[in-house]
MARLUM-987142 format. One record per residue (C-alpha): residue number from 0; residue in one letter; x, y, z. Coordinates in nm, 3 decimals. Layout:
// MARLUM-987142
+-------+------+---------+---------+---------+
! vexba ! nupa !       X !       Y !       Z !
+-------+------+---------+---------+---------+
!   NUM !    A !       X !       Y !       Z !
...
+-------+------+---------+---------+---------+
This chain:
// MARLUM-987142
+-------+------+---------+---------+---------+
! vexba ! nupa !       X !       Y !       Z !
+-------+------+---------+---------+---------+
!     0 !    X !   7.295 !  10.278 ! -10.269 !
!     1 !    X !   7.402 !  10.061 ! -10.573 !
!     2 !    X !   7.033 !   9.891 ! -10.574 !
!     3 !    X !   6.870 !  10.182 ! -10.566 !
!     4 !    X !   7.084 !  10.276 ! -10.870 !
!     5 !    X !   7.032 !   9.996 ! -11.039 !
!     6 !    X !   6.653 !  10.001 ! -10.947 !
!     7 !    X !   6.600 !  10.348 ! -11.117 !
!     8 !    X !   6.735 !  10.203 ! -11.407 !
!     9 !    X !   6.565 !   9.927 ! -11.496 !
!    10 !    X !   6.237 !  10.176 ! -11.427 !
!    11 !    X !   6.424 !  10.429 ! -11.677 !
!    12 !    X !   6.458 !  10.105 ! -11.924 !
!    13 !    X !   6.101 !   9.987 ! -11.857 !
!    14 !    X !   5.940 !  10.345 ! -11.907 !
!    15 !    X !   6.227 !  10.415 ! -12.243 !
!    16 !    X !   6.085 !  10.026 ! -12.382 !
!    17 !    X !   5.745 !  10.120 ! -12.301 !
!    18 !    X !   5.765 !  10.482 ! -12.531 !
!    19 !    X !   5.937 !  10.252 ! -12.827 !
!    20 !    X !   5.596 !  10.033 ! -12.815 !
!    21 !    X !   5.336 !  10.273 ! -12.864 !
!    22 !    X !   5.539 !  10.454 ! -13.058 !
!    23 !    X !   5.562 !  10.136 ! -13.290 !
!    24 !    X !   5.228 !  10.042 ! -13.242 !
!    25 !    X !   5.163 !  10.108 ! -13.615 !
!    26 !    X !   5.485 !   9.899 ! -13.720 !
!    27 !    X !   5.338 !   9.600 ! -13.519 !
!    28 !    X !   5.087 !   9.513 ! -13.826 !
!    29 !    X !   4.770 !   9.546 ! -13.590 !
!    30 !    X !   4.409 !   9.701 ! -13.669 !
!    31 !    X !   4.146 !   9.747 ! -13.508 !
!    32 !    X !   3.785 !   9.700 ! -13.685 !
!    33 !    X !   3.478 !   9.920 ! -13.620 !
!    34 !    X !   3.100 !   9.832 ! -13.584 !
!    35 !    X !   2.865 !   9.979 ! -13.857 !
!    36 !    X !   2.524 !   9.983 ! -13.748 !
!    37 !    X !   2.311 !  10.168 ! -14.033 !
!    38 !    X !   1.942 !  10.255 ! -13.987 !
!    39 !    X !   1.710 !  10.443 ! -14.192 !
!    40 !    X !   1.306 !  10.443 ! -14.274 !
!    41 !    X !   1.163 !  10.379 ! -14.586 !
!    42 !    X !   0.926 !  10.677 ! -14.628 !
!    43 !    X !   0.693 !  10.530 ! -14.836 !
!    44 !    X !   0.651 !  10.177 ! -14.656 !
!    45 !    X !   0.683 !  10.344 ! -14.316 !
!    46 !    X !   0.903 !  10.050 ! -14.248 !
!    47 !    X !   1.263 !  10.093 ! -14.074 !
!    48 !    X !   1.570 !   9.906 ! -14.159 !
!    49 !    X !   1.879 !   9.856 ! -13.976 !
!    50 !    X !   2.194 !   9.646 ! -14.028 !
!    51 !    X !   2.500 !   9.654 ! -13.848 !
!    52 !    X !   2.848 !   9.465 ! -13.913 !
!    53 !    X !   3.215 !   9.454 ! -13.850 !
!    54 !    X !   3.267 !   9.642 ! -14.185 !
!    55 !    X !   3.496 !   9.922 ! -14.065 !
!    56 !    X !   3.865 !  10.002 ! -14.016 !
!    57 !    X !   3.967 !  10.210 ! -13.783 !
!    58 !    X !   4.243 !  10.446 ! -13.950 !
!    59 !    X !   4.615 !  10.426 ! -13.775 !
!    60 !    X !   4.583 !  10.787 ! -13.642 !
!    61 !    X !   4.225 !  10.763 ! -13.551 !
!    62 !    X !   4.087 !  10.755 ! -13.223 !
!    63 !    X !   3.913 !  10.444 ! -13.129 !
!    64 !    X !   3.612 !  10.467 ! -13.013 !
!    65 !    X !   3.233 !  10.541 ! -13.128 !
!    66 !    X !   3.072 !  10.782 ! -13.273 !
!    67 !    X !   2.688 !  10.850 ! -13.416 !
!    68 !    X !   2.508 !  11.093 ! -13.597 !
!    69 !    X !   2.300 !  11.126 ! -13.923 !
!    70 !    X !   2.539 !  11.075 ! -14.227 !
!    71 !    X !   2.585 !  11.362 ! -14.471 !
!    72 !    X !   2.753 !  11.372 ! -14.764 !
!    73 !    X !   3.030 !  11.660 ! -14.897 !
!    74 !    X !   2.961 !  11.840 ! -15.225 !
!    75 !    X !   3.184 !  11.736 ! -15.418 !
!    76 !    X !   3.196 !  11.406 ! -15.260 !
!    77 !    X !   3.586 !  11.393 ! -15.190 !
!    78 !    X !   3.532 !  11.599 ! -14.990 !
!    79 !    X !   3.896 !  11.800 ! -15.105 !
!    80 !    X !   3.829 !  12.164 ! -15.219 !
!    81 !    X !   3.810 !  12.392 ! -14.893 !
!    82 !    X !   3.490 !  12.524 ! -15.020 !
!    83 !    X !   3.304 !  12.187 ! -15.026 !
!    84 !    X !   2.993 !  12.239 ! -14.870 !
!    85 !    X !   2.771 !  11.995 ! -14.651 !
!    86 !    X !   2.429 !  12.038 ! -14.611 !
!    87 !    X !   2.324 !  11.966 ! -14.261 !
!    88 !    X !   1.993 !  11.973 ! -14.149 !
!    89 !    X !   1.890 !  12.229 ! -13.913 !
!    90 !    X !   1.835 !  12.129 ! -13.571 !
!    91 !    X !   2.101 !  11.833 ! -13.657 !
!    92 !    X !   2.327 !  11.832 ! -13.338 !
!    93 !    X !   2.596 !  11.578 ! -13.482 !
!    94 !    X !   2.676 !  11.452 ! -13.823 !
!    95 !    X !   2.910 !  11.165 ! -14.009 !
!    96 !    X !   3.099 !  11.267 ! -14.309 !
!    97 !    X !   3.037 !  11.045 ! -14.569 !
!    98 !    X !   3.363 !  11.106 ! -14.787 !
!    99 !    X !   3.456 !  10.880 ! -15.119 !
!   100 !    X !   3.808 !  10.797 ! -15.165 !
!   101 !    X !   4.058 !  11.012 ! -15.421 !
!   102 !    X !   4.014 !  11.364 ! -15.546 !
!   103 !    X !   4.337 !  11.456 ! -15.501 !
!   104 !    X !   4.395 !  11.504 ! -15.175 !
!   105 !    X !   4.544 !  11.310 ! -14.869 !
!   106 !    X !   4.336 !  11.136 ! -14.594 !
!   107 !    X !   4.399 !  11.377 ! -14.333 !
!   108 !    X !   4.300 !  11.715 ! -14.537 !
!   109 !    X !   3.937 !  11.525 ! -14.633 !
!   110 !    X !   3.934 !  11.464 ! -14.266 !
!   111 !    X !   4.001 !  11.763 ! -14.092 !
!   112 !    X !   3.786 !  11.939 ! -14.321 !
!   113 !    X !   3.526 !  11.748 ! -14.219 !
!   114 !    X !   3.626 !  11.839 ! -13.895 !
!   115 !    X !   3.592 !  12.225 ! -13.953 !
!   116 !    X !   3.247 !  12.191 ! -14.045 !
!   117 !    X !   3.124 !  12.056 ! -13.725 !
!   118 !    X !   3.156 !  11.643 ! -13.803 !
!   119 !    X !   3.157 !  11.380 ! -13.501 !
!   120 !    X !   3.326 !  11.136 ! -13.743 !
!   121 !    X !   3.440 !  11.079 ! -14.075 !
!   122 !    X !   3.384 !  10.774 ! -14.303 !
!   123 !    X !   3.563 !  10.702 ! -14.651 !
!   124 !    X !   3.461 !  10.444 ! -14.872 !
!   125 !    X !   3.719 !  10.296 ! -15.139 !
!   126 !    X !   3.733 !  10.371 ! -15.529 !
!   127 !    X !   3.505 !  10.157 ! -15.758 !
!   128 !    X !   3.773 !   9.943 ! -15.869 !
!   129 !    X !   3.905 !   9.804 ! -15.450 !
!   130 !    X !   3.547 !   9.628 ! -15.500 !
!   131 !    X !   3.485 !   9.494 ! -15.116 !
!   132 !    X !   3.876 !   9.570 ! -15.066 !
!   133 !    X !   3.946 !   9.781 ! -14.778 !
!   134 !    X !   4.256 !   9.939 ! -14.639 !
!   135 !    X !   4.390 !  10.065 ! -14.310 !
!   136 !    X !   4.418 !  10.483 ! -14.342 !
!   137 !    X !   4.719 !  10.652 ! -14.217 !
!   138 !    X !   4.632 !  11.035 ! -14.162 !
!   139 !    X !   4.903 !  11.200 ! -13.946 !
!   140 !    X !   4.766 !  11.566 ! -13.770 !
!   141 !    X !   4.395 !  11.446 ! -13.731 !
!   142 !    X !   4.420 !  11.435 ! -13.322 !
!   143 !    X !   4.127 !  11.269 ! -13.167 !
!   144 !    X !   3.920 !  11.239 ! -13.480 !
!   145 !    X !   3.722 !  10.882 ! -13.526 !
!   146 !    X !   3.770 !  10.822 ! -13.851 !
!   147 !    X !   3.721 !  10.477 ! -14.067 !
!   148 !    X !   3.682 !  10.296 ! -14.432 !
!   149 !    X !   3.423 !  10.110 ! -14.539 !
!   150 !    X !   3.404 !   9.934 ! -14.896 !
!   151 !    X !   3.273 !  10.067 ! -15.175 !
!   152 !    X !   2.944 !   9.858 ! -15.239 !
!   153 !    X !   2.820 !   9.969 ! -14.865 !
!   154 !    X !   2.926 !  10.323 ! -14.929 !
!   155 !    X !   2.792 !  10.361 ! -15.227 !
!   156 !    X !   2.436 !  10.166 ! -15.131 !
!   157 !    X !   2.423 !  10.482 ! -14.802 !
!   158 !    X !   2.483 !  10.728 ! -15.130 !
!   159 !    X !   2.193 !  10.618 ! -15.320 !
!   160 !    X !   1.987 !  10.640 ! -15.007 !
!   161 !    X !   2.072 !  10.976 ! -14.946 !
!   162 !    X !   2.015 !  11.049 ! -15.359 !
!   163 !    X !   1.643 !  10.958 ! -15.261 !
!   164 !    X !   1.563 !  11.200 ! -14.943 !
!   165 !    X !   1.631 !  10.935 ! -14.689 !
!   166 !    X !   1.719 !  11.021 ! -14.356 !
!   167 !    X !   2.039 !  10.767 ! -14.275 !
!   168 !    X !   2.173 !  10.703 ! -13.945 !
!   169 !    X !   2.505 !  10.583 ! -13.863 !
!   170 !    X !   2.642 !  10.398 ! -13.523 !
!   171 !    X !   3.004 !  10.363 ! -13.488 !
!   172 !    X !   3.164 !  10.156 ! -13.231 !
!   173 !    X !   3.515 !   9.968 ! -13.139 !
!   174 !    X !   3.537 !   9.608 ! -13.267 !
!   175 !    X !   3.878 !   9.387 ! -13.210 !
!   176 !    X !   4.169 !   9.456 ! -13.297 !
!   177 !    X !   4.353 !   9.214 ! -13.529 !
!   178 !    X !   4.684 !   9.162 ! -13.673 !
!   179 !    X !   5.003 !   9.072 ! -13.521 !
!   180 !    X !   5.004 !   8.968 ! -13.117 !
!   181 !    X !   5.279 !   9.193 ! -13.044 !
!   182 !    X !   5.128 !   9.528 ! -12.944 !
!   183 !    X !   5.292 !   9.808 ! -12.730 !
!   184 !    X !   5.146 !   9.597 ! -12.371 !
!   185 !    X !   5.229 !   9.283 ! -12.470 !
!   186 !    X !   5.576 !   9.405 ! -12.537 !
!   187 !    X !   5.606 !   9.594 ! -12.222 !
!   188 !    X !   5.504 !   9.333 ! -11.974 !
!   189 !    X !   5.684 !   9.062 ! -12.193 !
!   190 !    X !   6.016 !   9.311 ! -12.126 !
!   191 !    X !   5.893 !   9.306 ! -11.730 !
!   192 !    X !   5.925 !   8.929 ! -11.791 !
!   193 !    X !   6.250 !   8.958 ! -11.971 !
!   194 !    X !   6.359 !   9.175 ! -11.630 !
!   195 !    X !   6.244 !   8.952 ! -11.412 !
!   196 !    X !   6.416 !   8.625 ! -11.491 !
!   197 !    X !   6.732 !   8.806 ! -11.565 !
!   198 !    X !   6.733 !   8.974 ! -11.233 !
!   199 !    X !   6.697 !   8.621 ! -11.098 !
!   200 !    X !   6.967 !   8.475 ! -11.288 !
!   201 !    X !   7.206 !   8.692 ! -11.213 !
!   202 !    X !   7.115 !   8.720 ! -10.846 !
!   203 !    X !   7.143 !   8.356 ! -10.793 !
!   204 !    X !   7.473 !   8.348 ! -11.000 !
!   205 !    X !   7.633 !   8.566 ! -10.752 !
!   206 !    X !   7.494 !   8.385 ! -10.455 !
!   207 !    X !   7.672 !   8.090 ! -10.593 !
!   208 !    X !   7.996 !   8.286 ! -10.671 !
!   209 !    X !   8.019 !   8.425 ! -10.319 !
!   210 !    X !   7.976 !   8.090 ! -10.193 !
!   211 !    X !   8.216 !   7.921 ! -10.387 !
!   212 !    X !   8.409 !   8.216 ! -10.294 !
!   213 !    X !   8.406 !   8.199 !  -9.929 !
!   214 !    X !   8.450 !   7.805 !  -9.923 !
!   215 !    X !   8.808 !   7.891 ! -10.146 !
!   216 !    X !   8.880 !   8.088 !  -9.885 !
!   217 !    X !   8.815 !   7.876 !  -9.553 !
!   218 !    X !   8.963 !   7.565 !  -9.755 !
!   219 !    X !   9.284 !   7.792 !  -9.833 !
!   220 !    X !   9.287 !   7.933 !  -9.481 !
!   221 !    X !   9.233 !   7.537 !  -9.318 !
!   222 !    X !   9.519 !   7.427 !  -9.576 !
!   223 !    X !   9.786 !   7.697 !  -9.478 !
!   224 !    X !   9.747 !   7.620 !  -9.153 !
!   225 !    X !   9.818 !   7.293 !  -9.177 !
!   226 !    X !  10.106 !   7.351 !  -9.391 !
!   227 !    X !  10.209 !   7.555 !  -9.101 !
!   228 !    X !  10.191 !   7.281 !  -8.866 !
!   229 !    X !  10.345 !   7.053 !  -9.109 !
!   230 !    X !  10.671 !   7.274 !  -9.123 !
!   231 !    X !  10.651 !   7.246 !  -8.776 !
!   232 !    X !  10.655 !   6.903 !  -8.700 !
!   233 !    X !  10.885 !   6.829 !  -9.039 !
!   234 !    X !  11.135 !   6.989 !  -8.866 !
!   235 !    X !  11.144 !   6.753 !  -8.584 !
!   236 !    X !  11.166 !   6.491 !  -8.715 !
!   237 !    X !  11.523 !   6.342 !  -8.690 !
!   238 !    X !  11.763 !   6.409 !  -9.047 !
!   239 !    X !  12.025 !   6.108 !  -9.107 !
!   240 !    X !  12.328 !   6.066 !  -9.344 !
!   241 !    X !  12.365 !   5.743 !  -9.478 !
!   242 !    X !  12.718 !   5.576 !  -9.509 !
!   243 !    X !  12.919 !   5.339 !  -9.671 !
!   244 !    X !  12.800 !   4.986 !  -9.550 !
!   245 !    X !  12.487 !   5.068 !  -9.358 !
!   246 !    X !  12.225 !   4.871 !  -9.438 !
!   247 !    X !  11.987 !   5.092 !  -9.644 !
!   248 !    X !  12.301 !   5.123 !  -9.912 !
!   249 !    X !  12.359 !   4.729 !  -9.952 !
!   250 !    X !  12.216 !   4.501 ! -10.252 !
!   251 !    X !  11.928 !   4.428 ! -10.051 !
!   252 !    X !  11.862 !   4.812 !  -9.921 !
!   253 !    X !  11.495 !   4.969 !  -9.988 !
!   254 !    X !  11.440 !   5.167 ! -10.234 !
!   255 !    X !  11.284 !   5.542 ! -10.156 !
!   256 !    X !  10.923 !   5.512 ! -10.246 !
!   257 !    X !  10.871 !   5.893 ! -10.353 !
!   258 !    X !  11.143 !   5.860 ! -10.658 !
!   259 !    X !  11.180 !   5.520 ! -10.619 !
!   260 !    X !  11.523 !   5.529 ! -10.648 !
!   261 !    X !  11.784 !   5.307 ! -10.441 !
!   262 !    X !  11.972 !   5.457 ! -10.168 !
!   263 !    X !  12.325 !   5.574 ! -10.183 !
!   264 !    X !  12.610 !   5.697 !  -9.934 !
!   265 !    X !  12.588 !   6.032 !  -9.820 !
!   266 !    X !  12.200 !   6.106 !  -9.887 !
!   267 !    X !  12.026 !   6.283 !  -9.635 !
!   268 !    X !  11.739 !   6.054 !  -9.533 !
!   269 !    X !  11.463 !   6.175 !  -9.308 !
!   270 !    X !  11.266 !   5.937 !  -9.073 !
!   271 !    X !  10.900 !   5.958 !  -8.977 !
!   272 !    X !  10.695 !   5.892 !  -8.679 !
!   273 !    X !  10.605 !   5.566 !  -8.791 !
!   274 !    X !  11.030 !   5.471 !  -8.869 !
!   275 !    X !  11.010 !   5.510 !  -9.245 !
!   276 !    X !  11.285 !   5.698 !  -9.395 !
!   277 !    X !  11.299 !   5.861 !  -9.726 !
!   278 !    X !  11.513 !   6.125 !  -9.932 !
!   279 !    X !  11.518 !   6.458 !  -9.755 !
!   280 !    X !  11.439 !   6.621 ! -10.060 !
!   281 !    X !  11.140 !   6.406 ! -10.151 !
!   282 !    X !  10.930 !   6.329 !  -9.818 !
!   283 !    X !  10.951 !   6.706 !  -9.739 !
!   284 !    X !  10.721 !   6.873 ! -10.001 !
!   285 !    X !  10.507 !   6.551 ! -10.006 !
!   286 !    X !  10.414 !   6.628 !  -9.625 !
!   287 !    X !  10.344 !   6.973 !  -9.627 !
!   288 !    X !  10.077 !   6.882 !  -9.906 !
!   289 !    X !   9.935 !   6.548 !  -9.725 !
!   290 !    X !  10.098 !   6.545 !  -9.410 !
!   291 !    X !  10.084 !   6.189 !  -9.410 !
!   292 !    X !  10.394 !   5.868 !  -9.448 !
!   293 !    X !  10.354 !   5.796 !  -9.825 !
!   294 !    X !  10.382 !   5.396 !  -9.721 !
!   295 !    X !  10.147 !   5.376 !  -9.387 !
!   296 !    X !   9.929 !   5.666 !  -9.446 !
!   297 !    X !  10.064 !   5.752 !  -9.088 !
!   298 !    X !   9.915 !   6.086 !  -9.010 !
!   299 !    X !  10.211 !   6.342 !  -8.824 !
!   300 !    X !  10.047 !   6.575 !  -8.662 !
!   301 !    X !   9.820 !   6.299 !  -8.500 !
!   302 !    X !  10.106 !   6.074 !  -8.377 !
!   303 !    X !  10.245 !   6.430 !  -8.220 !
!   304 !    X !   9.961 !   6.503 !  -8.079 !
!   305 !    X !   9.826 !   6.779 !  -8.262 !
!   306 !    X !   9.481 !   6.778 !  -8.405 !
!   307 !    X !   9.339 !   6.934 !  -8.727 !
!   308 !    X !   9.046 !   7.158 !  -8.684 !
!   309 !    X !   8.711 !   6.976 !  -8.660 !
!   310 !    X !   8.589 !   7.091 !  -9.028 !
!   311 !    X !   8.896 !   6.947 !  -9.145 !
!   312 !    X !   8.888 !   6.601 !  -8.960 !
!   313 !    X !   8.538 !   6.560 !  -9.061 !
!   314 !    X !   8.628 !   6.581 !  -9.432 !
!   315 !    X !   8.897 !   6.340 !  -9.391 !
!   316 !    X !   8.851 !   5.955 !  -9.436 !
!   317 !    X !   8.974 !   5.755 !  -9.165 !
!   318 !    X !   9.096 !   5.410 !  -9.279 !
!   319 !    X !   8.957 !   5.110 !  -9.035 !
!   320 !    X !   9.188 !   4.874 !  -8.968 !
!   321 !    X !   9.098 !   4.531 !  -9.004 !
!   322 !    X !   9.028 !   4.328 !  -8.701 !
!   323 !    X !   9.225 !   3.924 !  -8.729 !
!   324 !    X !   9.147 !   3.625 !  -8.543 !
!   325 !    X !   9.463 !   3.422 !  -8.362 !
!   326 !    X !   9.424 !   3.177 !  -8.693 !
!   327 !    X !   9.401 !   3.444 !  -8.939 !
!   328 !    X !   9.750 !   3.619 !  -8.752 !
!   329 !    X !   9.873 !   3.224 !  -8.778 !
!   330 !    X !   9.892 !   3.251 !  -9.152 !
!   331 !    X !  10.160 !   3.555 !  -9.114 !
!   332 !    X !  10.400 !   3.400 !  -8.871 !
!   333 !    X !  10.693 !   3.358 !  -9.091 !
!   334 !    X !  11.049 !   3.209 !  -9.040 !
!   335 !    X !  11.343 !   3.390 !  -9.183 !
!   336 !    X !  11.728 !   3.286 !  -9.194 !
!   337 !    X !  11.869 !   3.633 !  -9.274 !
!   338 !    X !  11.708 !   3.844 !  -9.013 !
!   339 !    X !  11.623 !   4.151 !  -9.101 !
!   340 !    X !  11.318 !   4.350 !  -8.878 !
!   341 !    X !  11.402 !   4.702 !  -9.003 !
!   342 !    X !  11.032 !   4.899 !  -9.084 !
!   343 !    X !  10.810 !   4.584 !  -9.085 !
!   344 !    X !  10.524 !   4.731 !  -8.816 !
!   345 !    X !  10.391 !   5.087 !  -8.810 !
!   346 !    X !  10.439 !   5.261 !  -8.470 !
!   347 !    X !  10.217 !   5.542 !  -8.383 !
!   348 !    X !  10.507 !   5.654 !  -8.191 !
!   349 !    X !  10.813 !   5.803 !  -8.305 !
!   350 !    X !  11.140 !   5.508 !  -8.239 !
!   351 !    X !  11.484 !   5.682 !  -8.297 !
!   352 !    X !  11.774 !   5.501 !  -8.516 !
!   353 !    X !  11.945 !   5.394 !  -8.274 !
!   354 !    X !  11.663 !   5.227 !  -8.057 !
!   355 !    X !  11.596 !   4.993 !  -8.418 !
!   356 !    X !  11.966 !   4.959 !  -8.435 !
!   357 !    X !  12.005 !   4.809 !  -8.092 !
!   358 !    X !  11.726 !   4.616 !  -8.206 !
!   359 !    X !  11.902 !   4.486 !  -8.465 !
!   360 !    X !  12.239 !   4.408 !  -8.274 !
!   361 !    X !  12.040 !   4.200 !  -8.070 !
!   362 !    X !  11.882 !   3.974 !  -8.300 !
!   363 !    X !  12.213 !   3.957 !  -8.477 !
!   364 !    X !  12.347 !   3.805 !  -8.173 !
!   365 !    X !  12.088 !   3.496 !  -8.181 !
!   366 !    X !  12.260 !   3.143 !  -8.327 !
!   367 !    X !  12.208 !   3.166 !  -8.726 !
!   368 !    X !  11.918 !   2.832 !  -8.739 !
!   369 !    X !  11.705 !   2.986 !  -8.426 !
!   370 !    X !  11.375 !   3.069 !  -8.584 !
!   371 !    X !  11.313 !   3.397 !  -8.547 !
!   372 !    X !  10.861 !   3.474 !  -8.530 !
!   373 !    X !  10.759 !   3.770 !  -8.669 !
!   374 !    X !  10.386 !   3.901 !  -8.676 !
!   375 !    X !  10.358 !   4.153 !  -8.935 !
!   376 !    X !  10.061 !   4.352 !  -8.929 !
!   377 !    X !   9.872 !   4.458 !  -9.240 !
!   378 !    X !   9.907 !   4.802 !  -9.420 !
!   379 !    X !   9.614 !   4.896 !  -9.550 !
!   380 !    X !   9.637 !   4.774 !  -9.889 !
!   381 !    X !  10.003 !   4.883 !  -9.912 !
!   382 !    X !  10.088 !   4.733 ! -10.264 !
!   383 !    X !  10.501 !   4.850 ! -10.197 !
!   384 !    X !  10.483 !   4.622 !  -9.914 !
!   385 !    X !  10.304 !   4.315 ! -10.005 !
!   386 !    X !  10.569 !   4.298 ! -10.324 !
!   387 !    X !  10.845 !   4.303 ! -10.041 !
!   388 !    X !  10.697 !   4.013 !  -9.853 !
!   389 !    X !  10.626 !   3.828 ! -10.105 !
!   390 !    X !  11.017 !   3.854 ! -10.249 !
!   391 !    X !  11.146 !   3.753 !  -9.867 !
!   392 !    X !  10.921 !   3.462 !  -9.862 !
!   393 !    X !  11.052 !   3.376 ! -10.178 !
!   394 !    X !  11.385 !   3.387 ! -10.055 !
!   395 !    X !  11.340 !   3.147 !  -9.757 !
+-------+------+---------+---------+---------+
């Protein structure tokens, strides 16, 4: 329905555009010229003469086209007065007014007098003074009349003729037309052209917008989702209060890395899959946007068990983990006095407090100078934790 609208008005705007061209075809600085082919015998020399040129200009109103007949002349030659006579020959069948410019009197009067009396076409030559000038006629009311100007010297050479009893002939046809490029069809198909590439334009513009349009919307629909899931699985994970004298409060406590500020009795801390804790208030809106352990990169929902759709895990970048030889581990096996094994390897699984605090009872319980080998694992280009390394192996 709302093409078919929109189709009948671009043909109302086409047809509308195409009336405002021929209507300004006369605005549009065009002309066309006319053909003059004149012929006559020379009575005396029984000798005939023709000579034809692109001499003529078609008037604005006239009708372009050709015309012939023998040329007569008006008497007075202005061909004003409505009793001017012309004196056709009988059995003449068609005639060309031969009118001179002036008199009084507009184009179109000389004209369609000229018309009254029976002409096929009507032909003005300029005043004395134009010399070889001639001018484009405007002569509003004339209908289909062929009418054109010639310059004075040629009109004036056909009046002599006819001053000596010679029979002249005249031939009138279409020349070129000249002037400005812009006529009423060039203008109409160049506004079909205008159409065209607009229609295009704005058709591809909302293919794109719809498309961007429906990706926003799967990408929003994927990502609530997932925040759904995240809520999910953020509230399972295990909440603790810290308190006086545990060991994430001491001098040599971590620091949470989402504010990165130190922790203190009685802050809620909540621990991940992969046993790193943070500030309640800060790990919880970082999940439900990445779902993922700020430190590790340890995806949730994967270490639970619950996969993202398959458009979604196919966007995501998967980080490889480096593969190290039994020389390469070598280089990480470090020896430690205080022992301290809190968070140093990322479990897929999820390890509860207590499990890492029994943990750490039992190394406690080892004699002080017993070497203690750890092999700590790489994480992925955590910068938080090489900085904490370094600073222990500084301390041994």
């Amino acid at each position: 329905m709302l093409w078919g609208l929109s189709a009948s008005r671009w043909c109302l705007a086409l047809a509308t555009l195409q009336q405002l061209a021929t209507r300004s075809g006369a605005m549009a600085n065009t002309f066309w010229t006319a053909y003059v082919n004149v012929s006559f015998t020379l009575p005396d020399k029984n000798i005939s003469v023709w000579n034809m040129e692109e001499s003529g200009v078609y008037g604005q109103d006239s009708f372009i086209g050709g015309a012939r007949g023998r040329i007569v002349t008006p008497d007075p030659i202005f061909g004003c007065e409505l009793d001017s006579v012309y004196n056709v020959p009988q059995g003449t069948t068609m005639f060309v007014a031969l009118i001179q410019r002036g008199g009084g009197c507009t184009f179109s009067e000389k004209i369609n007098l000229a018309k009254q009396r029976g002409a096929s076409a009507v032909v003005v030559y300029n005043l004395a003074s134009a010399g070889n000038e001639i001018i484009q006629m405007s002569h509003p009311g004339t209908k289909n009349a062929v009418a054109i100007m010639i310059n004075y010297p040629k009109g004036i050479e056909i009046v002599k003729l006819l001053a000596q009893g010679i029979k002249v002939y005249m031939i009138i046809d279409a020349g070129k037309m000249h002037g400005s490029w812009i006529g009423s069809y060039s203008i109409f198909f160049v506004s079909i052209a205008f159409f065209v590439v607009t229609a295009v334009t704005v058709g591809y513009f909302i293919y794109y917008s719809a498309r961007r349009l429906r990706n926003a919307r799967a990408v929003n629909r994927r990502q609530k989702k997932l925040k759904a899931e995240a809520m999910k699985v953020i509230s399972q994970l295990e909440l603790r209060t810290l308190k006086q004298g545990d060991k994430e409060t001491g001098s040599d406590g971590d620091s949470c890395a989402v504010c990165i500020e130190v922790y203190k009795p009685n802050d809620t801390v909540r621990i991940l899959t992969c046993n790193h804790l943070f500030h309640k208030t800060c790990i919880d809106p970082w999940l439900l946007e990445h779902r993922t352990c700020p430190m590790c990169k340890c995806d949730i929902l994967k270490s639970l068990g619950i996969e993202p759709d398959v458009e979604e895990a196919a966007t995501e970048t998967i980080p490889s983990v480096p593969e190290y030889s039994t020389d390469q581990q070598e280089e990480y096996t470090t020896t430690f006095p205080d022992h301290d094994n809190r968070s140093e390897t990322v479990s897929s699984g999820y390890a509860s407090v207590r499990e890492m605090d029994e943990r750490l009872g039992e190394v406690d319980d080892s004699p002080v100078d017993t070497p203690v080998q750890v092999d700590v694992m790489p994480h992925y280009d955590n910068f938080a934790f090489e900085e904490d390394e370094k600073s222990r192996q500084a301390k041994t």
